[in-house]
N, C-alpha and C positions, 0 to 999 in steps of 0.2 A: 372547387365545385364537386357533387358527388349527388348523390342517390340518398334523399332521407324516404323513411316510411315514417307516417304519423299516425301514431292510436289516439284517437277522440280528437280527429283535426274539426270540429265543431264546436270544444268547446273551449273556454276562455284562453288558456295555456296553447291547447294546440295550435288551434286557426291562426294565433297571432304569428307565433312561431312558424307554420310552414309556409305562410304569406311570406316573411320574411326569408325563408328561404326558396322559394317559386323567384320572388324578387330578385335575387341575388344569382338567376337562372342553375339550381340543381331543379335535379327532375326528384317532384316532390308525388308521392303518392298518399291516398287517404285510407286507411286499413279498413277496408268494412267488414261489422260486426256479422257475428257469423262462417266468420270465410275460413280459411286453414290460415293460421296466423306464419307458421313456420315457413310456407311456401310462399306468403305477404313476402317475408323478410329475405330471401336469398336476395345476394347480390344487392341488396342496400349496405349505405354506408356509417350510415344513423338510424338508429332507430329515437323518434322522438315520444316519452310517455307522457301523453298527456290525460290517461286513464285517469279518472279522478269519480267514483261510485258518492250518491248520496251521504253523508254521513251516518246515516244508521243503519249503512251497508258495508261500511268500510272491516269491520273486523271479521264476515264474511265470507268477504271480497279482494280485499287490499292483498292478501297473502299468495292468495292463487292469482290473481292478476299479475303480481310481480314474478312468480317462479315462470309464468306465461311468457313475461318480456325478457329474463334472464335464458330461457329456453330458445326464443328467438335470435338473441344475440349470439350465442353459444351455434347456432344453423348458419349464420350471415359472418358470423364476424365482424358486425356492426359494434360501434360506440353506441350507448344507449344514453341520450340526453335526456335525464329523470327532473322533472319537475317537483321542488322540493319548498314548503313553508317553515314557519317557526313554533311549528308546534310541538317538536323536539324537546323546545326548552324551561319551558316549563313556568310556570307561577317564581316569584321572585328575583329571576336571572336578572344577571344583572344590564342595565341600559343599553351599555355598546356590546352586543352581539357579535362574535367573533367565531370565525373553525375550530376557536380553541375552547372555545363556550361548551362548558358541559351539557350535555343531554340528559336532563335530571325530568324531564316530567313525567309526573305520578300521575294524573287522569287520562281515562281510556283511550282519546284521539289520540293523544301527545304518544302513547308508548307504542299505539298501534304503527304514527309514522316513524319511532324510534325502531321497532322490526322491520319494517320494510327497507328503510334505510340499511338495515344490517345485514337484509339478504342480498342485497347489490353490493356492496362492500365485502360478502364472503365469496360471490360468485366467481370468481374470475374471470370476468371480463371488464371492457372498459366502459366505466362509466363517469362521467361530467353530470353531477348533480350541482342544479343552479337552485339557489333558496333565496326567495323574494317576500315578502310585506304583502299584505291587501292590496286587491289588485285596483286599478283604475282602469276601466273599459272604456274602446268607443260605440260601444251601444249597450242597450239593454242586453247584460246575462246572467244576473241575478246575482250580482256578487254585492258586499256591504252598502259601497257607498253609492250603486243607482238602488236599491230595494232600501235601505235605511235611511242614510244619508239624507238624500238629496229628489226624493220624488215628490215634496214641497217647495222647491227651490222656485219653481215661478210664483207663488207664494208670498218667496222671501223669510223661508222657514228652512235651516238644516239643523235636524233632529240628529245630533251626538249619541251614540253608546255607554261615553263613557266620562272622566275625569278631561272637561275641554282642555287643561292649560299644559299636559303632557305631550310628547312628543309619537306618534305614532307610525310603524313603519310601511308606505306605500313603492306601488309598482306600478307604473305605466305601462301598460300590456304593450303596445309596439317597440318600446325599448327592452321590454324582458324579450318579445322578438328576435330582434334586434342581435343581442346581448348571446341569447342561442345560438344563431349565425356563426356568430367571430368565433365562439368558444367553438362550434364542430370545426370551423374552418382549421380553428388551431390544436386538433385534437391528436395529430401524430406529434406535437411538442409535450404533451400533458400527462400525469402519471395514470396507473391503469384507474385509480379512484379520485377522483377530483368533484373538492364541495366546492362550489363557489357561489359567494354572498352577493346579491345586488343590492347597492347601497338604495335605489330610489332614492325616492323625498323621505324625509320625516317629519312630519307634519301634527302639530295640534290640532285641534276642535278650532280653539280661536284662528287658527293661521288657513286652515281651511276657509272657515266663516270670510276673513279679510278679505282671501283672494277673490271671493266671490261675486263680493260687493263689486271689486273691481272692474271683475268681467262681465256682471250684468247690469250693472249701474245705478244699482239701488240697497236700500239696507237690508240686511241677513240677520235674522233673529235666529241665536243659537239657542236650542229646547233639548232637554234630556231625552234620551229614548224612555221608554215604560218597558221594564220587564217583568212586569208581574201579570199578563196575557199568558208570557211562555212559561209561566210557571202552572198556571192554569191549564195548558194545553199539552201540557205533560201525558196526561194518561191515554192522550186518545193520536199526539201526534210525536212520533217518537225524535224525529229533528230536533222539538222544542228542548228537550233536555241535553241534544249536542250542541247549539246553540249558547246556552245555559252555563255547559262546560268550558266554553272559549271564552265564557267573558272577561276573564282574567287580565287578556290582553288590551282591552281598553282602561284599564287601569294600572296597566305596569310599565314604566317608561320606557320605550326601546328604539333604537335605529342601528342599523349594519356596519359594521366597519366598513369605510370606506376603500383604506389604502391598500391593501391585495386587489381589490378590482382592478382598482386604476392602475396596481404594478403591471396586472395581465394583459390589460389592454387599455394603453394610456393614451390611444385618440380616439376612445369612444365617449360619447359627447352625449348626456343623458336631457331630456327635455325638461325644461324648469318647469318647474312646479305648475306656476298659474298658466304654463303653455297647457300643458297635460290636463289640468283642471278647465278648461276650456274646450277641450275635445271632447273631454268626459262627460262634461253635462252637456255639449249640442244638444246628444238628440234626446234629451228631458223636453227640449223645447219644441225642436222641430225630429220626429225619428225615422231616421233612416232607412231604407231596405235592405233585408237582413244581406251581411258579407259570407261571401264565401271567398278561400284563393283562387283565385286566376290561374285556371288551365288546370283546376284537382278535380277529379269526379268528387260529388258531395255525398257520404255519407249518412248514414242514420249516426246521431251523437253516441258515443261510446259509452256507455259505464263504466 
């Protein structure tokens, strides 16, 4: 146990993560915006990033936010647990995604988190970067699969992005939780730069659709998304064109190597798929009051 500080413990990444560690009783604190960040961080023993700026903020944003948290680490002596995607890698890579997977992407998001990556890895300090798939929420936070996906789902309608019969890589936010726990826990065993891959589920369009059926007990019509809106709404809504640029990923096969997870931590136990997929959409049906951790002051959500 130990002392994490969490930047953007509100939004998807963070709250799940300092929940999970509140849980697992470290005294967890929520960085409010605004405040001296450097004097946040003394005497923490993690700093958790879960900074994440709009997308057509991110080039910026992204760069001063990270010399922010590397300056932090650098005051505390904290492990910085950096929340990391797959946007690294770029249009073509190949299916199984490994640490050994080059970082070749050529469009602006991709290169932006290919420098941010680079400044933690020159910084000298230590950092545990965990890189996960689409997330899966338990509540509405605007990520793919409750705003795309699935806000037809009583319906009986889930509207795909992309090519259904491919494989696509997801994260159950309480297991990437989770998952951040054991890795700070295990963070005096770990080199000072550590990428680590969560394999989540991998999942098609169709294998989504299946589970769904299952869980709500009725037939699922799989429908394309339409993106010819955001190509329209390009000039006036500058998202639609970062949007536009990820689309790649719904048509490129990909899931995480598993076996390095499970080398590092071989009794952590991920929640199956249609378990996950049943938290996820609860509260489509029925929703919930928003979460916050237990025992954090709540924050204004971070940029």
């Amino acid at each position: 146990m130990g002392k994490a500080l969490v930047l953007g413990g509100h939004g998807r990444f963070g709250s799940h993560v300092a929940e999970a560690f509140w849980n697992a009783g470290w005294e967890v604190s929520l960085y409010q915006r605004g405040t001296d960040l450097m004097a946040a961080a003394r005497g923490a023993d993690v700093i958790v990033n879960g900074w994440n700026p709009p997308y057509h903020l991110w080039a910026a944003e992204l760069p001063g936010l990270t010399d922010r948290v590397i300056a932090a680490a650098r005051v505390s002596g904290a492990t910085v647990l950096q929340a990391g995607n797959l946007y690294v890698y770029g249009a073509g890579s190949p299916e199984c995604l490994s640490v050994d997977t080059p970082h070749r992407a050529r469009n602006p998001l991709g290169r932006l988190r290919i420098r941010t990556e680079a400044q933690l890895r020159a910084a000298g300090v230590k950092v545990i970067l965990l890189r996960a798939g689409d997330f899966l929420d338990t509540e509405p936070s605007g990520n793919w699969f409750d705003r795309i996906l699935a806000p037809k789902l009583a319906k009986g309608v889930l509207t795909y992005p992309g090519a259904p019969e491919i494989p696509h890589a997801w994260a159950f936010l309480p297991d990437v939780g989770r998952a951040a726990l054991a890795l700070a826990e295990r963070r005096g065993d770990l080199p000072s730069f550590t990428e680590v891959l969560f394999p989540g589920s991998p999942l098609s369009g169709r294998d989504i659709a299946a589970h769904l059926e299952t869980i709500t007990g009725h037939d699922v019509a799989l429908r394309g998304f339409s993106w010819w809106p955001l190509h329209l709404a390009r000039p006036v809504w500058p998202m639609a064109g970062d949007l536009l640029e990820m689309r790649y990923l719904w048509n490129m096969p990909h899931r995480l190597d598993p076996a390095p997870f499970r080398a590092l931590l071989p009794e952590f136990r991920t929640t199956p798929a249609e378990e996950a997929l049943r938290a996820a959409t609860a509260h489509l049906m029925d929703p919930p009051a928003s979460r916050a951790p237990s025992g954090a002051a709540a924050p204004a959500r971070a940029a």
